[in-house]
MISEGU-721480 format. One line per 10 residues: their letters; for each residue z, y, x of N, C-alpha, C. Coordinates in steps of 0.05 Angstrom, whole numbers, plus 5000, padded with zeros to 4 digits. Layout:
BEGIN
A) Z Y X Z Y X Z Y X | ... .
***
This chain:
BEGIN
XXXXXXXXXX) 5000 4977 5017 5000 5000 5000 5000 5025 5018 | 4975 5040 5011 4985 5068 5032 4996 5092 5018 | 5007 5097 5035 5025 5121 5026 5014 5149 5035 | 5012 5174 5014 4999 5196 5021 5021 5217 5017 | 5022 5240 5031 5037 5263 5016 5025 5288 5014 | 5033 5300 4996 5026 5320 4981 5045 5341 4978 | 5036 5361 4989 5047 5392 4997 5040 5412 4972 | 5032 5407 4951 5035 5423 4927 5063 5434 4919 | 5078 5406 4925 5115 5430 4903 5130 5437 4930 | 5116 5447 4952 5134 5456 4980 5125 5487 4962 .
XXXXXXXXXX) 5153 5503 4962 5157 5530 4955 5146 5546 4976 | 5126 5568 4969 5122 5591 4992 5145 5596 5003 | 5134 5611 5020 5159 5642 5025 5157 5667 5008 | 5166 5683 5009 5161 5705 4995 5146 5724 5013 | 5127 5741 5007 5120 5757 5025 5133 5773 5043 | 5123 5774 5061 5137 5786 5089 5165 5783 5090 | 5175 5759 5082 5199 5736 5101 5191 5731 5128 | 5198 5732 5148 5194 5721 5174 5213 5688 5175 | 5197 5675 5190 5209 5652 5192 5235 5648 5206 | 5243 5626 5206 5280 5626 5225 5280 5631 5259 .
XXXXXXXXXX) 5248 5622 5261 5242 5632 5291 5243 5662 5295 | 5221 5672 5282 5214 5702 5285 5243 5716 5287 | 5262 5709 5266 5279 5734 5253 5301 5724 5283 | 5303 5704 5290 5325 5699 5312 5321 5708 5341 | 5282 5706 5347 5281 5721 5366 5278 5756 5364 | 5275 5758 5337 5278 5783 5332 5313 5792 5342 | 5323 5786 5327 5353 5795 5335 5370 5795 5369 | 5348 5776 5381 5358 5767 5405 5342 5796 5429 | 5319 5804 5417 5305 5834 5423 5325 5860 5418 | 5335 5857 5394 5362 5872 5388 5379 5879 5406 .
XXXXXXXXXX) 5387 5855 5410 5416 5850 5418 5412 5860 5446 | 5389 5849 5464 5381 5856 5491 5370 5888 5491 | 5363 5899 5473 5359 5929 5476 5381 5940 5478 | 5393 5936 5463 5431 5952 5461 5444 5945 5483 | 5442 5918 5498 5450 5920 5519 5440 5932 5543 | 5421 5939 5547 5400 5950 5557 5406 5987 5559 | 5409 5988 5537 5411 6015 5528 5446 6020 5535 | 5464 5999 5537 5489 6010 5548 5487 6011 5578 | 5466 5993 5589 5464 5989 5623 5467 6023 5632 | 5440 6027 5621 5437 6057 5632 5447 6087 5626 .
XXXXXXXXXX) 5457 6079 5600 5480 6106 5597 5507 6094 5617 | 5506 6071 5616 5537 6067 5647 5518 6085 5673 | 5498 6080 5670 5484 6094 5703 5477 6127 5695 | 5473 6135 5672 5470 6167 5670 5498 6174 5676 | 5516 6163 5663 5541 6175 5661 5551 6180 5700 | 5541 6172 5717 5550 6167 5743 5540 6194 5752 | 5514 6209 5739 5501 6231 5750 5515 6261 5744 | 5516 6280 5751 5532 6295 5752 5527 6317 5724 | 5538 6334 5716 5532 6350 5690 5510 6368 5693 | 5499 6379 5708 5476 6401 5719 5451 6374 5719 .
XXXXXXXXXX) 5448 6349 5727 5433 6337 5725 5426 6323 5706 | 5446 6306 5680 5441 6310 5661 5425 6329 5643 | 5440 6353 5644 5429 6380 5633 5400 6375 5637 | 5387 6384 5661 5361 6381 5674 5344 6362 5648 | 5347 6336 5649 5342 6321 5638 5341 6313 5618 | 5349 6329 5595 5358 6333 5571 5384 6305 5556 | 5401 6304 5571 5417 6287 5569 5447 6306 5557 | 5462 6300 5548 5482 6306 5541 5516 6283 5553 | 5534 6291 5562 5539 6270 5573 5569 6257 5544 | 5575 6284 5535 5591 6273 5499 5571 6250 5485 .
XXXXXXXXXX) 5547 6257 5487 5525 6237 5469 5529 6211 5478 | 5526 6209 5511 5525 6183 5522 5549 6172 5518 | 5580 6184 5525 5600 6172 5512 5605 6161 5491 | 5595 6173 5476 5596 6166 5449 5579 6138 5444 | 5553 6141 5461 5537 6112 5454 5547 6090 5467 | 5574 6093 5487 5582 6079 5503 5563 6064 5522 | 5582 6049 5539 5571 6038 5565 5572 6025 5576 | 5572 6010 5594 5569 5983 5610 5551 5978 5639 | 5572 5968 5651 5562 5961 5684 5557 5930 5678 | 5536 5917 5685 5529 5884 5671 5521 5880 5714 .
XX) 5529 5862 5716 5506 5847 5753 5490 5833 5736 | 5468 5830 5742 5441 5817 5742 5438 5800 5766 .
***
């Protein structure tokens, strides 16, 4: 007896759902930008207030977005 299967009652997705892959490496892009983005306000924050300035940096802003020294 052969056996066949049939993909008719498999439910769509709904439009523009991303799959469990997409949305996990999506979040994992997240997560590494923010960390990313604390790397280097830890390294603006090291530069002095006249060079900030220069730069259009604020150094209350960067505190506020907090910071982080990470080794690579």
């Amino acid at each position: 007896m052969a056996t066949t299967a049939s993909f008719t009652n498999v439910p769509a997705r709904a439009a523009g759902s991303n799959s469990v892959f997409r949305r996990a490496l999506n979040r994992m892009v997240s997560a590494r930008e923010r960390q990313v983005s604390r790397y280097v306000n830890g390294y603006l924050l090291t530069l002095d207030d006249q060079t900030l300035a220069e730069n259009g940096y604020d150094r209350k802003a960067l505190e506020k977005a907090g910071s982080s020294v990470y080794p690579f």
